[in-house]
C-alpha positions as CSV (number, residue, x, y, z in Angstrom):
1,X,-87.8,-139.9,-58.1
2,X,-91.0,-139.0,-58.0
3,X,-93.7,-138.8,-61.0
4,X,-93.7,-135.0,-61.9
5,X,-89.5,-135.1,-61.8
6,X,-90.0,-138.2,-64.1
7,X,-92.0,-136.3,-66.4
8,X,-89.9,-132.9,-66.5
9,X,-86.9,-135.5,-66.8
10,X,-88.6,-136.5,-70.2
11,X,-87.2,-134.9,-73.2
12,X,-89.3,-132.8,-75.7
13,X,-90.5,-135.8,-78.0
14,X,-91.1,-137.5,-74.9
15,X,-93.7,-135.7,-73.5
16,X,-94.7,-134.7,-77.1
17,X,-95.5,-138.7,-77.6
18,X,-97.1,-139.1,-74.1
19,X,-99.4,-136.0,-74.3
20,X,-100.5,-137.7,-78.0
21,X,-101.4,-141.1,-76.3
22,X,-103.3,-139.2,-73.7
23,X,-105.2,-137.6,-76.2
24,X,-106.0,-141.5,-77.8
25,X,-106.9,-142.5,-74.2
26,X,-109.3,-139.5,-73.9
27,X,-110.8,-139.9,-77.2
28,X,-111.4,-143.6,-76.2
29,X,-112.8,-143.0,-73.5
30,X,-115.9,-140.5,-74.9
31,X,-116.7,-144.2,-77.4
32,X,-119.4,-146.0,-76.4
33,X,-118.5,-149.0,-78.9
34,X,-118.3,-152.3,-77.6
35,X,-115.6,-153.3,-76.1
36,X,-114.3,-150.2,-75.8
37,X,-113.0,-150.9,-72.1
38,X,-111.2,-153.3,-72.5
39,X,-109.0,-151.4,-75.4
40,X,-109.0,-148.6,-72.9
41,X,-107.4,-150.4,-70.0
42,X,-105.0,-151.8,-72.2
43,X,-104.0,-148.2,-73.6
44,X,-103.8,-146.7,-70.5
45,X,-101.5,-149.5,-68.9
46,X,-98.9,-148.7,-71.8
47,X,-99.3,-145.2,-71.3
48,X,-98.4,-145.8,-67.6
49,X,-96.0,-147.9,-68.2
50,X,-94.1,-145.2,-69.2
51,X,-94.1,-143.3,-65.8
52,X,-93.1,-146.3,-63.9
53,X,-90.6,-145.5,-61.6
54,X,-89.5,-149.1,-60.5
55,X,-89.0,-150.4,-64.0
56,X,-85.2,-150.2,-63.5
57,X,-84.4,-153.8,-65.5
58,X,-84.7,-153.8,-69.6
59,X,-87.1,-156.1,-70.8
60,X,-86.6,-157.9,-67.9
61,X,-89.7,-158.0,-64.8
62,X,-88.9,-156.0,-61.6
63,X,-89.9,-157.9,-58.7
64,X,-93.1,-156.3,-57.0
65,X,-93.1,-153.8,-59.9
66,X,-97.1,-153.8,-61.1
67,X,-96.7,-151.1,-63.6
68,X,-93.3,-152.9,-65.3
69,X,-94.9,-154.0,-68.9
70,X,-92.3,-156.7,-69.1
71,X,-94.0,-158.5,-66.4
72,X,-96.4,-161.6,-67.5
73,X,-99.6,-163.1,-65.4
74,X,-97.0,-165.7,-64.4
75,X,-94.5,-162.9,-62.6
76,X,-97.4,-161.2,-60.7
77,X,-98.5,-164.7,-59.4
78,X,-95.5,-164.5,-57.3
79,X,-95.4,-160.6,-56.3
80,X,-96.3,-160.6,-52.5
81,X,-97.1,-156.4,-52.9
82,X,-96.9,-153.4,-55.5
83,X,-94.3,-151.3,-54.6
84,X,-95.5,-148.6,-56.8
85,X,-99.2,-148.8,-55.9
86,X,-100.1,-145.3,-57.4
87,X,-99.3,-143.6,-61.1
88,X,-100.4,-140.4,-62.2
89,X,-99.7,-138.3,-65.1
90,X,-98.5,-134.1,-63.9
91,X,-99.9,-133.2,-60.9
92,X,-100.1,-129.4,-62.3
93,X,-103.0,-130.5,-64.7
94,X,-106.4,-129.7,-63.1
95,X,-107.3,-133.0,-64.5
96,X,-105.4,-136.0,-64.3
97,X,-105.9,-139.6,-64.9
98,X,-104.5,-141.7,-62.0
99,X,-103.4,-145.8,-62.5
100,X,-104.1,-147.6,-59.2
101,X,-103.0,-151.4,-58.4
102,X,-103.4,-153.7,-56.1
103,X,-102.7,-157.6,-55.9
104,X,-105.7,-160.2,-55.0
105,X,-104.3,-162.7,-53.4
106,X,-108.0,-164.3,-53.2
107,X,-107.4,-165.6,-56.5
108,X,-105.7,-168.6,-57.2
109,X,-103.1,-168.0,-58.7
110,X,-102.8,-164.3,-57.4
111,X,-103.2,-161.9,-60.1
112,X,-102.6,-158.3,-60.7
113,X,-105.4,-155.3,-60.9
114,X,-105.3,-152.5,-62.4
115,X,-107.9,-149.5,-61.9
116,X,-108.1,-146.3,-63.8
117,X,-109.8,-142.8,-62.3
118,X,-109.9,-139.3,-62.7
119,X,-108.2,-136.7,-60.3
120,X,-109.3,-133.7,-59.8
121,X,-106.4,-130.8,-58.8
122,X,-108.5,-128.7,-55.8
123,X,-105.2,-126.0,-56.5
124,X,-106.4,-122.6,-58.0
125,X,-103.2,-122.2,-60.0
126,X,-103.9,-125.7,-61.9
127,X,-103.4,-126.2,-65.5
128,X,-106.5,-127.0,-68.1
129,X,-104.9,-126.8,-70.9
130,X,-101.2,-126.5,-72.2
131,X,-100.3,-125.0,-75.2
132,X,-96.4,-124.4,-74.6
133,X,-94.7,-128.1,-75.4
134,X,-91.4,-127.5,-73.4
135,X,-93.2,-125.7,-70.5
136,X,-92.7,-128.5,-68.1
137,X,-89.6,-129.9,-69.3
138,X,-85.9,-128.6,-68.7
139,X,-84.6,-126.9,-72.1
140,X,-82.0,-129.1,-72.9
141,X,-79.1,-126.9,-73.7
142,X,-77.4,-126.5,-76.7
143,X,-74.1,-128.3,-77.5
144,X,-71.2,-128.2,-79.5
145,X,-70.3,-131.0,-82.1
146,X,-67.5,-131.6,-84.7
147,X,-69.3,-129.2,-87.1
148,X,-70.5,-126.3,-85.5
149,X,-67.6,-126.2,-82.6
150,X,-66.0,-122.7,-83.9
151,X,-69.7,-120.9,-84.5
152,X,-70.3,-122.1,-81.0
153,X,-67.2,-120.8,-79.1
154,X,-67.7,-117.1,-81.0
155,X,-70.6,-117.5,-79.1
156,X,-70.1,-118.5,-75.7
157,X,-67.5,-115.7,-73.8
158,X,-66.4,-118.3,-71.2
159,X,-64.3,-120.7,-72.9
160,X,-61.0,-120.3,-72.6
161,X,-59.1,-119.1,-75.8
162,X,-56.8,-121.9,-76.2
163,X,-56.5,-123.5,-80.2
164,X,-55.5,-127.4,-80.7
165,X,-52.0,-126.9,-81.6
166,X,-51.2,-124.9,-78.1
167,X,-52.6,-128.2,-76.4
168,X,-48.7,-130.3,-75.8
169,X,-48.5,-133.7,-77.2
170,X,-47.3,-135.0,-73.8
171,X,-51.0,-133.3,-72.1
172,X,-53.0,-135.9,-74.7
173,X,-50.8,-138.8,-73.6
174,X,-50.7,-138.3,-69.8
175,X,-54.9,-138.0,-70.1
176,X,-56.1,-140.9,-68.0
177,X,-57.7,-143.9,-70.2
178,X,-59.1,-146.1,-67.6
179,X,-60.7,-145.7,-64.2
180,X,-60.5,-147.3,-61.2
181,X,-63.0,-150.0,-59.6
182,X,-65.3,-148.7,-56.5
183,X,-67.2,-150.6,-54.1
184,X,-70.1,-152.3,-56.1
185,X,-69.0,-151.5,-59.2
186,X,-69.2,-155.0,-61.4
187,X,-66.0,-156.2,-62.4
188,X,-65.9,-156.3,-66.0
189,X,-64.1,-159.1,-68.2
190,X,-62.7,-159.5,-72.0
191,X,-66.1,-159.6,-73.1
192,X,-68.8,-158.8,-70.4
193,X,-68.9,-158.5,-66.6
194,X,-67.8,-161.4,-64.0
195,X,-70.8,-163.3,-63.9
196,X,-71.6,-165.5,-60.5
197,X,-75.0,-167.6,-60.3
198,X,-77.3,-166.4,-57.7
199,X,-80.8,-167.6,-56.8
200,X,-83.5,-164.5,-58.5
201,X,-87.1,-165.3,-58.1
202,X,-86.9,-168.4,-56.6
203,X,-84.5,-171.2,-55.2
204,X,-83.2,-171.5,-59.7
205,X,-79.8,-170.4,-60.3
206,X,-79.6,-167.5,-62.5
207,X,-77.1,-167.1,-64.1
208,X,-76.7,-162.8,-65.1
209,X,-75.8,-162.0,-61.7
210,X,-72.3,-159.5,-61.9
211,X,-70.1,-159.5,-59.3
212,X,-69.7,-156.0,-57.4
213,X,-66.0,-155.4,-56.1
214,X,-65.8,-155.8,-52.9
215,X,-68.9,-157.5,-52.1
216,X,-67.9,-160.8,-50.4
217,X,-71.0,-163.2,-51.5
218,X,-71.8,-166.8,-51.2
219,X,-75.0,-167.9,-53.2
220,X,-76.5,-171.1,-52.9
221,X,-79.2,-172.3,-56.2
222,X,-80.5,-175.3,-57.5
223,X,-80.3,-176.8,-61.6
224,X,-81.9,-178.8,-63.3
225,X,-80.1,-181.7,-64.9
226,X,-80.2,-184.0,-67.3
227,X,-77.8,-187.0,-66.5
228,X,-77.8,-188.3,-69.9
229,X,-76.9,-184.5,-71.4
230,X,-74.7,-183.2,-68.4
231,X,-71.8,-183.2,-70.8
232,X,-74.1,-180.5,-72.9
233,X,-74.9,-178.0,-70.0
234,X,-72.1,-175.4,-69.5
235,X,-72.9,-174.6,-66.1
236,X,-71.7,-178.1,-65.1
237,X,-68.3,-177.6,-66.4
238,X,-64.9,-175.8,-65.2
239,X,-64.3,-173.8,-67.9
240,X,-67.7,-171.7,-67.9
241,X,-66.0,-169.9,-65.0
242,X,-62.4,-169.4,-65.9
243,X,-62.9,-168.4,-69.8
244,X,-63.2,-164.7,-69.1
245,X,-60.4,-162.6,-68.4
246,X,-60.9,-160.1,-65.5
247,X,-59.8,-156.3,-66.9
248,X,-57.8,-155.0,-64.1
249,X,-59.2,-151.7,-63.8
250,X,-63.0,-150.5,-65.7
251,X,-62.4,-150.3,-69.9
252,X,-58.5,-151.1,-69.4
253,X,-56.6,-153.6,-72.5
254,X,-54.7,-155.0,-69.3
255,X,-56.5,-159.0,-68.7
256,X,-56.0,-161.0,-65.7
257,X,-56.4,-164.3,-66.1
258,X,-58.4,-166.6,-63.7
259,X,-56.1,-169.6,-62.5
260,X,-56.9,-172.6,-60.9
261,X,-55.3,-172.9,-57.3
262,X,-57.4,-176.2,-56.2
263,X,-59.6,-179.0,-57.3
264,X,-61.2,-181.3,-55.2
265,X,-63.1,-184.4,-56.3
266,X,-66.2,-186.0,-54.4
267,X,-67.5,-189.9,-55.0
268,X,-70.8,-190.7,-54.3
269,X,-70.0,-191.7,-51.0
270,X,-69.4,-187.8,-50.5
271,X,-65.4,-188.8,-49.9
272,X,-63.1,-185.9,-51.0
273,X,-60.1,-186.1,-52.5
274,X,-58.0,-183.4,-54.1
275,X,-56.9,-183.9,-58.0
276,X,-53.0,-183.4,-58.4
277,X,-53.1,-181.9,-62.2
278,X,-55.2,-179.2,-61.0
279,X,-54.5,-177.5,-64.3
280,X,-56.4,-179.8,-66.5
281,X,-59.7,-179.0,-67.1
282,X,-62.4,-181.6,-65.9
283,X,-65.6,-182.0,-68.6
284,X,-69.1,-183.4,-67.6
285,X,-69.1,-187.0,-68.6
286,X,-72.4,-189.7,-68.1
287,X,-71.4,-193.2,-66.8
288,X,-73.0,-196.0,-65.5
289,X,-71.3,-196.9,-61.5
290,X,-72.5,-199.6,-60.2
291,X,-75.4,-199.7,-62.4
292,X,-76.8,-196.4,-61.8
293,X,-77.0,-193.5,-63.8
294,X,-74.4,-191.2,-62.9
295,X,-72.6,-188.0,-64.0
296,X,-68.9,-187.5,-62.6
297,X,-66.5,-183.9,-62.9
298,X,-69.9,-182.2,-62.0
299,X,-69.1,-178.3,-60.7
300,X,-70.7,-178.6,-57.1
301,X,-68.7,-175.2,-55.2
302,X,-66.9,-172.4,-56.7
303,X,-65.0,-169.8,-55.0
304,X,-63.2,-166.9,-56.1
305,X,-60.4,-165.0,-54.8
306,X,-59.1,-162.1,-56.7
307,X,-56.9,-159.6,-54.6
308,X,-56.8,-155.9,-55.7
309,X,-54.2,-153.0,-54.8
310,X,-55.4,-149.7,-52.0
311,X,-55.5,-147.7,-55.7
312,X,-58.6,-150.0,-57.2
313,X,-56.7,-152.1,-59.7
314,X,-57.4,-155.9,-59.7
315,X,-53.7,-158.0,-59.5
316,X,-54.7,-161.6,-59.1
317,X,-57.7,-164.1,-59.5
318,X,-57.6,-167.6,-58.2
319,X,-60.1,-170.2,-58.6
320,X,-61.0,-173.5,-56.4
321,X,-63.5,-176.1,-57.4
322,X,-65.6,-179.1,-56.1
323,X,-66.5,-181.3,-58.6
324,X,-69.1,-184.3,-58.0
325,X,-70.2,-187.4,-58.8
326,X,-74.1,-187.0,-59.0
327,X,-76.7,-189.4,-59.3
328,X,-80.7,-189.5,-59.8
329,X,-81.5,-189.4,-56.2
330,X,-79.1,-185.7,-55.7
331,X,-82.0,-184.5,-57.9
332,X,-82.5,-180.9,-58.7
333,X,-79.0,-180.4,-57.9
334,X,-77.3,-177.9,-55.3
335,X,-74.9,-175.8,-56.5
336,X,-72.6,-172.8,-54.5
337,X,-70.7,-170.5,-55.5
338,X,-68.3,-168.2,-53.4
339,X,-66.5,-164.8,-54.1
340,X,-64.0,-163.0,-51.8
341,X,-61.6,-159.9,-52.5
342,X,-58.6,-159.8,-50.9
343,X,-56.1,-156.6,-50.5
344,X,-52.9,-157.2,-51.7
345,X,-50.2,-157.4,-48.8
346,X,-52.3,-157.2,-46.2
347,X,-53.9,-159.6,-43.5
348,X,-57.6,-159.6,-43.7
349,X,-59.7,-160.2,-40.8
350,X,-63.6,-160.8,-41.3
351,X,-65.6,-158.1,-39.9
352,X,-69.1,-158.5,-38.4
353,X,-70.3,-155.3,-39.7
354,X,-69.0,-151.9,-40.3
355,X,-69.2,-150.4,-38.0
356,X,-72.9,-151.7,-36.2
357,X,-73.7,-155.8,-36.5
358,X,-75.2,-157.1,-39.1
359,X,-77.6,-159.5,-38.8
360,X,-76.7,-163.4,-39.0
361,X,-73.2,-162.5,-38.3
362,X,-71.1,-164.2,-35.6
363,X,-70.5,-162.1,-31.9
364,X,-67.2,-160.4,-31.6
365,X,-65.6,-161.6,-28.4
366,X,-62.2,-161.5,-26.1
367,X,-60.5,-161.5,-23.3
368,X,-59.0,-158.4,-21.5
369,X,-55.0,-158.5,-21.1
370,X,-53.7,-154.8,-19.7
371,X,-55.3,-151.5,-21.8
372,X,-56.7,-154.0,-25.0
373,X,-58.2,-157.3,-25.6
374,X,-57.3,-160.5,-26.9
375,X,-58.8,-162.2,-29.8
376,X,-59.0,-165.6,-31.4
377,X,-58.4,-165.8,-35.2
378,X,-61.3,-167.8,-35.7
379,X,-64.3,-165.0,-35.3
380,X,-66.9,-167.8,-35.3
381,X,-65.2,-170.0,-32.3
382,X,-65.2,-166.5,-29.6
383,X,-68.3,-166.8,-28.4
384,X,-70.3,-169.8,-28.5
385,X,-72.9,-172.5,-27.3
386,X,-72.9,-176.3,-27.2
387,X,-75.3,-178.4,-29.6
388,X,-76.1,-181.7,-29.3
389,X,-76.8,-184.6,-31.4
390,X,-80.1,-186.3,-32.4
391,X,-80.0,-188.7,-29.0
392,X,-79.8,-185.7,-27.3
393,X,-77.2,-187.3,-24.7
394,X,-75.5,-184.5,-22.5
395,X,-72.5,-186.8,-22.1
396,X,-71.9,-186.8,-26.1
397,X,-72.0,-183.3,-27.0
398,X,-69.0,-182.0,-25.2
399,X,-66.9,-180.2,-27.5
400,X,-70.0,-179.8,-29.8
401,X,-70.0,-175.6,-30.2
402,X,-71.6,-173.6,-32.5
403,X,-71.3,-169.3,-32.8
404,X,-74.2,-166.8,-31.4
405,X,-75.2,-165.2,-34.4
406,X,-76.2,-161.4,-33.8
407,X,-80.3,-161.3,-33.7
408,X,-81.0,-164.8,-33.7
409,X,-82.5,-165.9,-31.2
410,X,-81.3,-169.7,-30.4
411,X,-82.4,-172.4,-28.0
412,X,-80.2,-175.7,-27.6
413,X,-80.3,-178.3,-25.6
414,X,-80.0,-181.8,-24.5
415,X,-81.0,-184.6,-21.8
416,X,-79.1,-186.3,-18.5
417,X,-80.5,-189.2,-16.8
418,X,-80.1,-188.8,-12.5
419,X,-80.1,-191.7,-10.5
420,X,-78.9,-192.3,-6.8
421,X,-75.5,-193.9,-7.8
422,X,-75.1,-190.7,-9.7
423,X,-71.9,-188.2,-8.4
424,X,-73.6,-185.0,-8.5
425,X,-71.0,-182.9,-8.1
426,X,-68.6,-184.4,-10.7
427,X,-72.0,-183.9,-13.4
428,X,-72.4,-180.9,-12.6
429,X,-68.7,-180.0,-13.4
430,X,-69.1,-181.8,-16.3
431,X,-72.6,-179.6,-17.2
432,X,-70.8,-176.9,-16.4
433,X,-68.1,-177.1,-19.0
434,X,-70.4,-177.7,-21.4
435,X,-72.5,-174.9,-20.8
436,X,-69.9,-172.5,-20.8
437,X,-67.2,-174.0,-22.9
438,X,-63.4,-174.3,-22.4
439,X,-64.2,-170.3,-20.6
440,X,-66.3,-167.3,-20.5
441,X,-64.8,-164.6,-22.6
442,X,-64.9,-161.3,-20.5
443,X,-65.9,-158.8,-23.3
444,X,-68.2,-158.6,-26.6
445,X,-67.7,-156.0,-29.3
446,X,-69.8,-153.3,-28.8
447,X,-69.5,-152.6,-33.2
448,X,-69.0,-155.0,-35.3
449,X,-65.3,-153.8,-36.1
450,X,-64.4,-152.8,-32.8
451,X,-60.5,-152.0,-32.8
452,X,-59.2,-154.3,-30.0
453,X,-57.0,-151.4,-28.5
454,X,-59.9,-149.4,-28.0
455,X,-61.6,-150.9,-24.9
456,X,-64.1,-148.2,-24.6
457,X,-65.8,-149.8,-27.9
458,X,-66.0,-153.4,-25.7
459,X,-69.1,-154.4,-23.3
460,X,-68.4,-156.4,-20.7
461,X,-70.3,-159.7,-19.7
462,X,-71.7,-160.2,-16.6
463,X,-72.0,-163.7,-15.4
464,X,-73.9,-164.4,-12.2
465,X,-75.3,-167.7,-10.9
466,X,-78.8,-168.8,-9.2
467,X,-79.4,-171.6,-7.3
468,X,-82.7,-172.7,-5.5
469,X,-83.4,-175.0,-2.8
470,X,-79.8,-175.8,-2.1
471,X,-80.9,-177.9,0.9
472,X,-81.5,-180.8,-1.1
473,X,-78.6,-183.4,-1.7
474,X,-78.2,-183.1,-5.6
475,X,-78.0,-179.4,-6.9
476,X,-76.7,-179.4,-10.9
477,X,-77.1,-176.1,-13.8
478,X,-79.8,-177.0,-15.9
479,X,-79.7,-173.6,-17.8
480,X,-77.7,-171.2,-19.2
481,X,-79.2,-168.4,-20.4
482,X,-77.9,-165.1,-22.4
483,X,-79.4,-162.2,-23.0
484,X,-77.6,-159.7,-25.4
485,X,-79.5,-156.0,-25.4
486,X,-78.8,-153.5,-28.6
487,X,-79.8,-150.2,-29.6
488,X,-79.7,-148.5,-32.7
489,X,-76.7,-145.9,-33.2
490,X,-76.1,-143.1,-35.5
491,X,-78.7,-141.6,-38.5
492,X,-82.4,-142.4,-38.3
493,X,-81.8,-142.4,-42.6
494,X,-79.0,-145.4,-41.4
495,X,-79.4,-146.9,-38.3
496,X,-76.2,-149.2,-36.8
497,X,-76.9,-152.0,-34.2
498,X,-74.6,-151.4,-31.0
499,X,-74.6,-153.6,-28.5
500,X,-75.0,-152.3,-25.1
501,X,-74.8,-155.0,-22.8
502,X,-74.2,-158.8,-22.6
503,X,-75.7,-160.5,-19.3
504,X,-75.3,-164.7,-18.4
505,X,-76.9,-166.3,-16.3
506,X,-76.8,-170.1,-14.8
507,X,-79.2,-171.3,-13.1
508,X,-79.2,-174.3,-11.3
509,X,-81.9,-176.7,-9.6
510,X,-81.5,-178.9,-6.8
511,X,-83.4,-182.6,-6.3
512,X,-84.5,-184.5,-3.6
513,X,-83.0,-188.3,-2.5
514,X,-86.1,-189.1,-3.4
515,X,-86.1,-188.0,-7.4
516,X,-82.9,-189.5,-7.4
517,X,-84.1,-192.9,-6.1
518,X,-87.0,-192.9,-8.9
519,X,-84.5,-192.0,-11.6
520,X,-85.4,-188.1,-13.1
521,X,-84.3,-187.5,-16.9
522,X,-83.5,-183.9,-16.9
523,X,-83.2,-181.5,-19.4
524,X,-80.3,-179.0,-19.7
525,X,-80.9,-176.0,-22.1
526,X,-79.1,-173.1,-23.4
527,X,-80.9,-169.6,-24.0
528,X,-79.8,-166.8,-26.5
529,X,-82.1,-163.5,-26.3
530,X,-81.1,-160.5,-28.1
531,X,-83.5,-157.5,-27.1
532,X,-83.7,-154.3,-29.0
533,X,-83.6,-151.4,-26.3
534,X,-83.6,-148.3,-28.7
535,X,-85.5,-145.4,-27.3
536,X,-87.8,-143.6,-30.0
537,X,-86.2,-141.2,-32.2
538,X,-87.0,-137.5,-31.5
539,X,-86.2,-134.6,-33.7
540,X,-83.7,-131.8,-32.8
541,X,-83.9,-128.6,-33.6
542,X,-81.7,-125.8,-33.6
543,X,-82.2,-122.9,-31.3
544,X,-84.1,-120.3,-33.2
545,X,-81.7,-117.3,-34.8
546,X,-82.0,-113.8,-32.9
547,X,-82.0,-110.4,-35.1
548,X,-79.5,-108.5,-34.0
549,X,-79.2,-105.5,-36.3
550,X,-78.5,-102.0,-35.0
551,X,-79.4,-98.1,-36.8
552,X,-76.1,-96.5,-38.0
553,X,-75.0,-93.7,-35.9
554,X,-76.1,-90.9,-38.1
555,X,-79.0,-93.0,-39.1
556,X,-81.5,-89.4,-37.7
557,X,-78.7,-86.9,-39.0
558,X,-79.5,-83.6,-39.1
559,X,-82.5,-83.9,-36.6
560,X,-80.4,-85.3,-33.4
């Protein structure tokens, strides 16, 4: 929404109110007094303030928001741009004053500016002057109430003549009372909304964050704790996130309760073990273990499951916790906090986007078997790349796999020692396997919720080998690279990442009798390139219309 549908979105007061300060501003600016300016910039920024179209929190800062009021010196220290750089009053006024601003980042700490100029309309059909209030403004129509209702329907021709007694009984009890949840729509509780804590500004948890339906999250955010007053702090404690009942569907009476399926209890050794009276509530308590200051039951994870119905109505909510022992030195602690929505009788199966990838998520892969292909269950084991350990041994980190994630672009690797007792050909089996795993899967999802009976939506990978200077004695793969190229699919306004094609290639190198006889460390590495192949967008148009429009046949009657 731009500034002039801001303004005309104002009501009559409104712009009654904001016209008056302008005429302050103005009368302040034709003072010479001292310190006249500085009273003026501090006018105008509340006058702006009230055609700031990224002030979307209440009295609460928006991020990167320089014309948000509720924002102190402290918040704009940590903007890293204005998204709203430029604020002007009507543009149909032949004279306007526009707010500029701009961050300097030159000071330490970075700081806000704000400058004020005049802007002159070059239009020949600008306004000067305005003596009609509601010219710019929508007239806000008139409406019924309790009291005028039967003076307004004489009125009005197009209501329908129907009186409150021909209205059934049964019509006023069948009227629906509640609605059903959509996607992002916070789910709402006894006495607020389902609250999860969520990093805001920085790496703090806050702890006002609703959770939308249907939004799987996982937040990870530090807190500050006192050892001596954890028992004090709610956030440390199991029953800050099972009080609330969740209201099956929006402004409903019917309450779901939040039960506890698991908790799990961590020493300080970071052994787990899982607490068999899972339905009594741990509290926060200080000790002393083994003479340090600890604080034991301390929430660490949460995670919620609620399952929900196709029709939008919330059924269930589980809960599992990690509590902790914590000590001085797990200072600031980490907390995270987990929610996933279920459907009710139904299988869920992760998706890596819908329908293009989304970034960070794991590569959707299979084998071919007939007219569809085969998946494993676990989406983050189907196509993967070794790691290896900090000695960086070759030998140890067999077995060692970790996912490709879609754009990241991932280097791994690790180090074999050659030597002239050394069986060549049994290492480089051995390299081999651990290159490419347990196998190669023949196809990668083209979407990121590919069907797997629809093969056409499925790349396939194409593996090919290079070898150089195969005349020497000792030839083993030293890397293995893969190069994943996408393209953006669908609307320019929405862009979804396809994948087009999935090349891997191993390449091997070969050493001499001599290297061998000197003893060569050699380094084995794994390459992951994903390459963005999208050709620039051009605009369509549609064919231009013809006129086809003909006389009428006695179009020159009498003449012909």
């Amino acid at each position: 929404m731009n500034v002039v549908e801001y303004c005309c979105a104002m009501t009559n007061d409104e712009q009654e109110d904001f016209r008056e300060a302008w005429k302050d501003l103005y009368e302040m600016m034709l003072s010479e007094r001292s310190g006249t300016r500085r009273t003026l910039y501090t006018a105008a920024a509340t006058v702006f303030s009230a055609l700031c179209v990224c002030d979307l929190l209440v009295e609460e800062c928006d991020i990167n928001c320089c014309c948000d009021p509720d924002c102190s010196s402290t918040d704009f220290s940590l903007f890293s741009t204005c998204s709203v750089p430029v604020v002007s009053s009507d543009s149909h006024f032949c004279f306007q004053k526009v707010a500029l601003y701009e961050m300097n980042f030159t000071a330490h700490p970075p700081e806000r500016l704000f400058h004020l100029i005049e802007k002159t309309n070059p239009s020949a059909f600008c306004l000067y002057t305005l003596n009609y209030r509601i010219a710019l403004s929508f007239i806000i129509p008139e409406l019924p109430n309790e009291n005028d209702f039967d003076n307004f329907l004489k009125k009005s021709v197009n209501f329908a003549n129907t009186k409150e007694s021909d209205i059934s009984h049964s019509t006023i009890l069948n009227a629906p009372t509640a609605t059903k949840y959509r996607y992002s729509v916070p789910v709402q509780t006894s006495d607020s909304f389902l609250k999860l804590p969520a990093p805001l500004f920085s790496s703090h948890c806050s702890d006002n964050n609703p959770v939308g339906f249907l939004m799987n999250e996982i937040f990870r955010c530090i807190r500050r704790v006192t050892l001596e007053r954890c028992g004090e702090d709610r956030a440390l404690s199991m029953s800050q996130y099972i009080q609330p009942k969740i209201l099956a569907k929006p402004n409903s009476s019917k309450e779901i309760p939040i039960t506890i399926e698991s908790v799990f209890l961590q020493s300080l050794n970071k052994t787990m073990t899982r607490n068999a009276q899972s339905d009594v509530l741990l509290h926060p308590t200080f000790a002393i273990i083994n003479g340090l200051k600890a604080c034991t039951n301390v929430v660490l994870q949460v995670k919620y499951r609620i399952t929900y119905t196709e029709t939008g109505e919330i059924t269930k909510a589980k809960i599992c916790f990690l509590l902790g022992t914590v000590s001085s030195s797990m200072l600031p602690l980490q907390q995270q906090f987990h929610v996933r929505f279920l459907q009710q009788n139904t299988k869920s199966f992760p998706l890596s986007g819908n329908p293009g990838y989304v970034p960070g998520q794991p590569l959707i892969a299979g084998y071919k078997i007939e007219s569809h292909v085969v998946q494993s269950t676990n989406r983050y084991g189907q196509f993967t790349i070794f790691y290896s350990l900090a000695e960086q041994n070759c030998l140890l980190a067999e077995g060692l796999r970790k996912p490709v994630f879609f754009g990241n672009n991932m280097i791994t690797g690790c180090k074999i020692r050659l030597t002239e007792t050394t069986d060549c050909q049994l290492v480089g089996k051995r390299l081999e396997k651990l290159l490419i795993g347990d196998s190669l899967p023949k196809y990668i999802s083209s979407f990121g919720n590919s069907s797997p009976q629809n093969l056409q939506d499925w790349v396939p990978v194409h593996f090919s080998t290079l070898s150089v200077k195969k005349q020497k004695p000792c030839s083993i793969p030293v890397i293995y690279d893969i190069r994943v190229k996408w393209t953006k699919y669908g609307s320019l306004m929405n862009p979804q990442a396809k994948i087009v094609n999935v090349a891997v290639k191993m390449i091997a190198s070969a050493f001499s009798k001599t290297d061998l006889e000197k003893g060569r460390m050699v380094q084995v590495s794994t390459i992951v390139s994903f390459f963005d192949v999208s050709a620039p967008a051009e605009a369509g148009y549609k064919a231009q219309p013809t006129i086809d429009a003909k006389l009428p046949f006695n179009f020159f009657f009498p003449f012909v």
